[in-house]
C-alpha atoms as one frame of an Amber mdcrd trajectory, in Angstrom:
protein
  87.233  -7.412 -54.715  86.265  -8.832 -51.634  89.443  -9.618 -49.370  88.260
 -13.147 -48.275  91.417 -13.360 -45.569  90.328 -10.204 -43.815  87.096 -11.980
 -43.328  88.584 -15.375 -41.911  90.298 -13.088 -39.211  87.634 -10.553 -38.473
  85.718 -13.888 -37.803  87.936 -15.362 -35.936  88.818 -12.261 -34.174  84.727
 -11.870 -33.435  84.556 -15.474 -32.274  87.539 -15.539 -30.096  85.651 -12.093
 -28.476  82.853 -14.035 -27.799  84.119 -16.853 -26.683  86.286 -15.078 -24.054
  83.042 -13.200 -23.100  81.257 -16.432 -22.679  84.385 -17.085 -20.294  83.844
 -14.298 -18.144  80.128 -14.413 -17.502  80.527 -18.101 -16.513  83.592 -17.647
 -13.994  81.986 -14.289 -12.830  78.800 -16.595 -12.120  80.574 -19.227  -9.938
  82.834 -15.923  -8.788  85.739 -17.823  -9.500  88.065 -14.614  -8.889  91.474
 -16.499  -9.068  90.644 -17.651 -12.657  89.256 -14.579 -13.529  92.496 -13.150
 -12.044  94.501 -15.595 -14.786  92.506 -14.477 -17.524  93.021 -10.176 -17.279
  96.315 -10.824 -16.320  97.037 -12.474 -19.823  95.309 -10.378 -21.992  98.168
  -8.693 -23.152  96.376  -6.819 -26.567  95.583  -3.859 -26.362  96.733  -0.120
 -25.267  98.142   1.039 -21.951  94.415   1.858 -21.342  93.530  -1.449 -21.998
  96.451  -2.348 -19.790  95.197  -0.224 -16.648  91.509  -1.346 -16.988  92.897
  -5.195 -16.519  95.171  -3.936 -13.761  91.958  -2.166 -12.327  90.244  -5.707
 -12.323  93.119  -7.753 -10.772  93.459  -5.556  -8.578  90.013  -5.964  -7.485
  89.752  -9.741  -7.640  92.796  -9.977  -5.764  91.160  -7.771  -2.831  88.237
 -10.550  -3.340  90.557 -12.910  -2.795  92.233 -11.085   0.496  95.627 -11.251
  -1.254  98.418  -8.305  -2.337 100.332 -11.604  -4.192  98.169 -11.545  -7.840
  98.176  -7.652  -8.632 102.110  -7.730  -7.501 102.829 -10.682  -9.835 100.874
  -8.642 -12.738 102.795  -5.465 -12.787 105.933  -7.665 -12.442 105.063  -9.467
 -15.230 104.557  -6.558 -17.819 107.436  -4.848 -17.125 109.027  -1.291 -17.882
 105.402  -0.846 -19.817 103.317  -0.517 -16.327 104.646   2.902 -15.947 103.194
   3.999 -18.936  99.603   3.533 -17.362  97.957   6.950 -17.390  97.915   7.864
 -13.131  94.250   8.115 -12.813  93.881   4.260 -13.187  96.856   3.396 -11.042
  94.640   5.345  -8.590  91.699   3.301  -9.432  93.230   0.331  -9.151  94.375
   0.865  -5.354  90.495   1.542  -4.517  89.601  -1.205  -6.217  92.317  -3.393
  -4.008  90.998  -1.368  -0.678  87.026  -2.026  -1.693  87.952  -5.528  -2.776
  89.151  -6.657   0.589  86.183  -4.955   2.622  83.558  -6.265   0.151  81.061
  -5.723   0.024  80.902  -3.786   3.514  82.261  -0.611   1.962  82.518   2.796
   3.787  80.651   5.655   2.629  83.690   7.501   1.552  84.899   4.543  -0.693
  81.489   4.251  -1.922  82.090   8.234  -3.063  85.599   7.745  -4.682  84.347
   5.407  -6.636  81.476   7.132  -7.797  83.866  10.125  -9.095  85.093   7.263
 -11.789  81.775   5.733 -12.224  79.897   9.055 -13.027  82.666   9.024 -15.686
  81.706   7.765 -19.353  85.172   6.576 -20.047  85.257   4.274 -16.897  81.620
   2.814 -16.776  81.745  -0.170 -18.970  84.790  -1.871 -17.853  84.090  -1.474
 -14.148  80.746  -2.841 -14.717  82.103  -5.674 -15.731  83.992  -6.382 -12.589
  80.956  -4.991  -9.985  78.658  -7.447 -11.445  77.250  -8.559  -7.928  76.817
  -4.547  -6.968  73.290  -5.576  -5.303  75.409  -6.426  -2.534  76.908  -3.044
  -1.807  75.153  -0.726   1.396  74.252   1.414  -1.164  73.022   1.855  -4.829
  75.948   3.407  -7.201  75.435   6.696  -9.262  76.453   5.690 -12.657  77.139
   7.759 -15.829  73.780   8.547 -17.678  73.922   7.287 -21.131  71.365   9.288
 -22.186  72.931  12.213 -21.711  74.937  11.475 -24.491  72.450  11.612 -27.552
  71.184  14.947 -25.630  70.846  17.836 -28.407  70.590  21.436 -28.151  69.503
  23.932 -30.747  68.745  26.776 -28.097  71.983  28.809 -27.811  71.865  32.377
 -26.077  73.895  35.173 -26.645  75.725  35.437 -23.936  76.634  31.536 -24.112
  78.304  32.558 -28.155  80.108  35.245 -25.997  81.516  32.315 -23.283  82.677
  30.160 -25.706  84.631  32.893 -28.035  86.105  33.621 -24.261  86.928  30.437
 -23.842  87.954  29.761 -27.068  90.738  32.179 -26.799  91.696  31.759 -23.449
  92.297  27.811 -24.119  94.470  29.151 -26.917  97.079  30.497 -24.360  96.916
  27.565 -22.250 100.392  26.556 -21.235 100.124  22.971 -19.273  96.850  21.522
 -20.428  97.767  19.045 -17.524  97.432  21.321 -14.502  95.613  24.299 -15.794
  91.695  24.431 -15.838  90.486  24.328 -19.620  87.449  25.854 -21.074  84.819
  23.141 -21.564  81.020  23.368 -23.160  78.926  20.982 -21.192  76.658  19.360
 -23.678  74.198  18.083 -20.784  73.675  21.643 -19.243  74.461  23.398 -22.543
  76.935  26.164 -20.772  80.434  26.440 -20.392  82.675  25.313 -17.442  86.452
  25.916 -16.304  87.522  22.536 -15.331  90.922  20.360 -15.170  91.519  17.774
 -17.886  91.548  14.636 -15.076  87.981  15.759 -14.381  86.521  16.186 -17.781
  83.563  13.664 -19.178  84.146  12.850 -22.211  81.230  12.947 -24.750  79.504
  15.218 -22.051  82.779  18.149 -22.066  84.083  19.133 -24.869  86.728  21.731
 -25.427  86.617  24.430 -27.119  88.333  24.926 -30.207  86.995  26.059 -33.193
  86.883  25.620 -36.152  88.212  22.598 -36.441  88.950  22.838 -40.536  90.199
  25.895 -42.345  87.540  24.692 -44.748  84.738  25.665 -41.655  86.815  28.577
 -41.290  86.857  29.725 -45.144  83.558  28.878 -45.039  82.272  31.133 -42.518
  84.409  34.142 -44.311  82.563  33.456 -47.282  78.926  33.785 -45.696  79.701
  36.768 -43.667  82.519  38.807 -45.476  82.845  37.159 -48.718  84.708  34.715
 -50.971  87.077  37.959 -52.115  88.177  38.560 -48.576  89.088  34.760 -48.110
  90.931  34.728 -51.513  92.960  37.428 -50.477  93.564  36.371 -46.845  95.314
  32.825 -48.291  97.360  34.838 -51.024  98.957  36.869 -48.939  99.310  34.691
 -45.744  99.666  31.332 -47.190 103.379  32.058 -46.833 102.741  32.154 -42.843
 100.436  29.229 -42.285 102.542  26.830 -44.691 105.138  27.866 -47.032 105.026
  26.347 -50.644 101.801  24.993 -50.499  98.179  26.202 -51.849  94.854  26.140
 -50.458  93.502  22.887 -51.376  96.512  21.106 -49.388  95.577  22.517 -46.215
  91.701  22.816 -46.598  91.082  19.862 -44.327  93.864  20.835 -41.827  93.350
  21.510 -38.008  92.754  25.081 -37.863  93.484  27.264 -34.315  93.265  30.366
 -33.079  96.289  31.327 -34.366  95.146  31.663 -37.693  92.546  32.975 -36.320
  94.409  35.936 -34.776  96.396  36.053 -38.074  92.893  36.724 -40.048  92.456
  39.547 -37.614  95.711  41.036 -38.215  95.115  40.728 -42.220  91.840  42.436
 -41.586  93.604  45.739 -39.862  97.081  45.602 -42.187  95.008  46.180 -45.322
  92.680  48.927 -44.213  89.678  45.625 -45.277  88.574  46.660 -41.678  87.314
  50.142 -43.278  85.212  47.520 -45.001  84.128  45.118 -42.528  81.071  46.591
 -39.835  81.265  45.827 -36.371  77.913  43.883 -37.443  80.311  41.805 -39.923
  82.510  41.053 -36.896  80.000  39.995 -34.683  78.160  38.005 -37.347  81.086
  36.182 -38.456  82.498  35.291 -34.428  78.451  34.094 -33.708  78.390  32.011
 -36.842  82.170  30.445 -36.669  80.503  29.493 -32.807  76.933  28.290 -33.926
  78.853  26.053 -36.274  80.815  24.240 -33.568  77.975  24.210 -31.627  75.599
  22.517 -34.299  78.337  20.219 -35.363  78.385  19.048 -31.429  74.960  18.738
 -31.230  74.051  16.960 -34.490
């Protein structure tokens, strides 16, 4: 049955979008800043990253305007909340202030600061929208390449199986994803990188965990060692992965490496090892990593 008031709103919702957006292109046309100023500062929807995108832009339209006075009156205005705002667009926003003010005679380093966000998927759109006159700058911008996103790779070497397994398991001991480096496959170069989470791309880096189901996970024990091995695995560690519950509630769970490292265990505790070849290992660690990888690249 058709819900005819979720219609009215998503309508209504979908005109008040593009009326808003109708808004913006006109006062970014007549660079009416201080209005433009009016209208981020009262869009109030939203997450805290929605939040620190419109403090990124009134911070920039109030360097536009030469003036500290509008990005001081928005954080006032929202409060306790404003310290929620992830760091990294805090940061933002303060170049955006400094480049505002100098605009568009911006210094080379600036120029390169922003760049580091710009190359950045998550950051592109939203400060396109506020650099619309970026003809002006000394210098042409390196932007993220969307293209790079619907890149796909089906070539995958040996040796780069063997760097994500090592990955895998070292992001498994990870202590403070914050300020550790993280193992990363790069889609775009198809390898694997050690980087820190603030200077990850999303849809270009992604980390490495896999499987991400114990369904992907009972599936590759199936194809390599067999269904009689994965039967026997749950029945006698069910127990340790979640009491008082069978297969079929878990199957679509988040698997780690945990269970992972509990499968290995099983393995050596019930002499199945005496089964299982070194070829079976192998076999099964390649093809629990060519499935990640495929799934990435679909």
């Amino acid at each position: 049955m058709i819900n005819l008031k979720n219609m009215l709103s998503k309508k209504k919702y979908q005109e008040e979008m593009e009326l808003e957006e109708e808004l913006k292109n006109k006062l970014k046309s007549n660079k009416d800043f201080f209005k433009l100023i009016n209208l981020y500062s009262s869009l109030d929807k939203g997450s805290v990253i929605d939040l620190g995108e419109n403090m990124c832009k009134v911070a920039y339209f109030s360097g536009r305007l030469q003036s500290m006075e509008y990005i001081k009156k928005f954080a006032d205005s929202k409060g306790a909340i404003i310290n929620m705002i992830p760091f990294e667009y805090r940061e933002l926003s303060e170049l955006l202030l400094r480049i505002g003010i100098v605009y568009p005679n911006v210094s080379e380093e600036d120029l390169q600061l922003l760049e580091k966000y710009y190359t950045k998927k998550i950051y592109v759109d939203f400060l396109n929208d506020i650099f619309f006159d970026s003809s002006l700058l000394p210098r042409k911008i390196n932007k993220f390449d969307n293209s790079l996103l619907k890149k796909k790779n089906s070539d995958f070497s040996p040796q780069l199986i063997s760097d994500i397994l090592e990955g895998g398991i070292f992001n498994y001991k990870i202590n403070d994803y914050n300020n550790d480096e993280i193992y990363y496959y790069d889609k775009s170069e198809n390898n694997v990188k050690a980087i820190l989470w603030e200077n990850h791309n999303p849809g270009i880096h992604f980390m490495i965990e896999f499987p991400e189901t114990f369904e992907e996970f009972s599936n590759v024990i199936d194809a390599v060692l067999g269904d009689k091995i994965r039967i026997d695995f749950y029945k006698l560690h069910m127990k340790d992965i979640q009491p008082n519950v069978d297969y079929e509630n878990i199957r679509k769970d988040s698997f780690s490496l945990y269970y992972y490292d509990l499968f290995l265990i099983y393995l050596k505790n019930q002499d199945v090892i005496k089964t299982v070849s070194k070829d079976d290992l192998f076999n099964f660690n390649e093809l629990l990593v060519l499935q990640w990888l495929e799934k990435i690249n679909q």
